[in-house]
N, C-alpha and C positions, 0 to 999 in steps of 0.2 A: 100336309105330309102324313101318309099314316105309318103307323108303328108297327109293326109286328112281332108277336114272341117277345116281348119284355117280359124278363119274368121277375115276378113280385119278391125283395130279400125273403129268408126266409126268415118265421117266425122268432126261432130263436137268436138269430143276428138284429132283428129290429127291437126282442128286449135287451139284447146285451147292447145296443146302441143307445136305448133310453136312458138306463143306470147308465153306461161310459158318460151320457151329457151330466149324468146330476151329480154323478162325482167329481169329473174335473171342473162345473160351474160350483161346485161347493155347496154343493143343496144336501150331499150325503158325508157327513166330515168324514175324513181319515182318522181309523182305529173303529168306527161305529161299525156294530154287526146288524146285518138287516136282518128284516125281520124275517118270520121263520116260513119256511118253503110253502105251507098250506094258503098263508096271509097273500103270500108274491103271486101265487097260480090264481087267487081270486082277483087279484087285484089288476093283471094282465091279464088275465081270461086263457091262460094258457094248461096244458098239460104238464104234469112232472116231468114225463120226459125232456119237453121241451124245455123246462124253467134251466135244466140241469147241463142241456144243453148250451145253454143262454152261460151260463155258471162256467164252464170248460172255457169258453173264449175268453170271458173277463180274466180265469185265472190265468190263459196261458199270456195276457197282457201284463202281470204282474198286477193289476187292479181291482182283486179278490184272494183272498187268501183264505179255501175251505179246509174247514174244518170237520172229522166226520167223527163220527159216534153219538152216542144220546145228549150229548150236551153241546155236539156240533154245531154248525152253520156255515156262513159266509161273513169273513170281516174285509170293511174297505180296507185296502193298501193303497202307500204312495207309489206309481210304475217306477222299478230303478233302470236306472242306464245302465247298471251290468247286464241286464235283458236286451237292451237295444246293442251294447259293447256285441257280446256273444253273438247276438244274431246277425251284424254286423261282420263277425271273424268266419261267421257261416259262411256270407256270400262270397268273400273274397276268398275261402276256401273252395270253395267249388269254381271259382274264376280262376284259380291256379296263380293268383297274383303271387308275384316277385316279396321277399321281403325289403329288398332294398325299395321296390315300388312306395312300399309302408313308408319305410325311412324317409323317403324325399318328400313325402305327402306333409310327414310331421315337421319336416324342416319349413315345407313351404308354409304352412301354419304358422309356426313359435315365434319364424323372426318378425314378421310382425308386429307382434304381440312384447315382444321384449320390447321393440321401438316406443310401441302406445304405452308400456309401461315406464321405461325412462323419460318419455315427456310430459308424461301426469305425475309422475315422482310422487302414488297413494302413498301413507303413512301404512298402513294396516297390511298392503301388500309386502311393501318392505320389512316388516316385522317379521310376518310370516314368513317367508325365504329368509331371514337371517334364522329363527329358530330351526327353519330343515338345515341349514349351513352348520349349525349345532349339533344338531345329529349326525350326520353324514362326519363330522368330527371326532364319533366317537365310535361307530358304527363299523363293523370289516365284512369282508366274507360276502356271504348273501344278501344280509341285514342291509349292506353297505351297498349293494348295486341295487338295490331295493328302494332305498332313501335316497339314493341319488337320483331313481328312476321318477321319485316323487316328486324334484326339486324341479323335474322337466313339467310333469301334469301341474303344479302348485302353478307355474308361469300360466299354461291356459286359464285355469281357473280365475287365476287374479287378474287376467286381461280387461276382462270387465262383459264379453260378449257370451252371451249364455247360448246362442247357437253356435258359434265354433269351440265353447267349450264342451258341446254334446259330441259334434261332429270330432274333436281332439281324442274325448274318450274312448269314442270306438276305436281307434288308433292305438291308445296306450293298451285297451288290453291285446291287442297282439302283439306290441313293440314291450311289455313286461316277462311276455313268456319268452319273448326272442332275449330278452337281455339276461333271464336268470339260465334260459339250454346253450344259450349260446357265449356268453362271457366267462371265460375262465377266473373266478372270482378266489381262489385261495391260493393262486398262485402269485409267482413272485412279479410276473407281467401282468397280472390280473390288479395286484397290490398298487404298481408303479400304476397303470391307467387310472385308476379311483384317486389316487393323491394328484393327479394331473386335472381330473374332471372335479375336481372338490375344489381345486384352487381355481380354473376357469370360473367355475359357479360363484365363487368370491369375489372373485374381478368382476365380474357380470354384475354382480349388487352394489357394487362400488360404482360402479359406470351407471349405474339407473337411477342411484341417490345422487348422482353428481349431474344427472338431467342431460348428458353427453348419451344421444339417441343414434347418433352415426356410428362412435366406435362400438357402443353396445349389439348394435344390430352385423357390424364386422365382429366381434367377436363371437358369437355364440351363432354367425353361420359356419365359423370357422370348425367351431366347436361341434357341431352336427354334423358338421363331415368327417371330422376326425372320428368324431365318434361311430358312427356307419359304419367306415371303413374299420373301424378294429373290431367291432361286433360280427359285421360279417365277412371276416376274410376267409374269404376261399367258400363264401354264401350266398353272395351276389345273387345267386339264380335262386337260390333256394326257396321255394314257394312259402304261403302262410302256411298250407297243408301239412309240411313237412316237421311243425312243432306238434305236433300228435303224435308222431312216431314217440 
């Protein structure tokens, strides 16, 4: 079979791919600064431009962090998931996706995850969610739709799967800005909803430490349509895009 017009990455993609391997196999720890631009162009045989170029990609991965002026450089970073959240609320920005789309995505995730949680009844998960139960007790206003909003990400996290708790994240950061533009949180319906979702999220931890995985997984779907429905009434349509305005 022959080939044609393959064309060769470019230089400075094939060094930002060397460093990407030696950081995430841990050959360059996290916080170490590399060494300085003159040592890396001899060491890769490349040009400054190119090095610098190389440097742009890694940073826009969140897996360099430069620094400029005379005492500057390059320090390794760990990549966050606000980066992938963000770039994530891009695409569905530009796919004109539904908020409520968001919503049922997050539902069809959590209940699950509540289930796997009332059947392994962790000690440490359950602490966790009683101390946000804590807060959320004491919490009103913004604060209060804020820590409640946590009490929903706390549940992916503690599920135990580290890719649907990546895949969750992207999620939650557009379903936190939907909940702080769109929830009337100082109001007196705003007040009544938080003491309604503070008490379900009670029941919910009650139901996971008592290892009953059916009513749990009945309650807090219930509870994620209640909840949709009073975040977005009269939003339904309303795209991701439209939390920019």
């Amino acid at each position: 079979m022959e080939v044609v017009n393959l064309r060769e990455p470019k230089m400075a993609d094939r060094v930002a791919a060397q460093l990407r391997r030696m950081f995430i196999r841990g050959e360059i720890a996290e916080g170490t600064m590399l060494p300085p631009e003159s040592e890396l162009i001899e060491r890769f045989g490349v040009s400054r431009p190119t090095l610098r170029e190389a440097f742009r990609v890694l940073e826009s991965e969140s897996l360099i962090e430069v620094q400029r002026g005379v005492r500057g450089g390059a320090r390794v970073s760990r990549p966050k998931r606000e980066t992938l959240a963000r770039y994530a609320g891009l695409i569905l920005e530009f796919e004109a996706v539904t908020l409520k789309d968001v919503y049922d995505a997050r539902a069809a995730l959590e209940t699950p995850m509540v289930v796997q949680l009332a059947k392994q009844r962790p000690a440490k998960a359950i602490a966790e969610l009683e101390k946000i139960l804590a807060q959320e007790a004491e919490l009103a206003g913004s604060e209060g739709v804020d820590i409640r909003t946590e009490f929903h990400a706390a549940i992916t996290r503690l599920a135990g799967n580290k890719t649907l708790e990546i895949i969750s994240s992207m999620l939650y950061h557009i379903i936190e800005k939907a909940n702080r533009s769109l929830q009337p949180a100082s109001d007196q319906r705003g007040e009544q909803a938080g003491r309604r979702a503070h008490k379900t999220h009670q029941m919910l931890v009650d139901l996971i430490k008592a290892g009953d995985a059916d009513k749990a997984a009945a309650l807090w779907s219930r509870h994620l349509q209640k909840a949709e429905e009073y975040v977005l009434s009269g939003a339904e349509l309303s795209t991701v895009v439209d939390l920019l305005e």
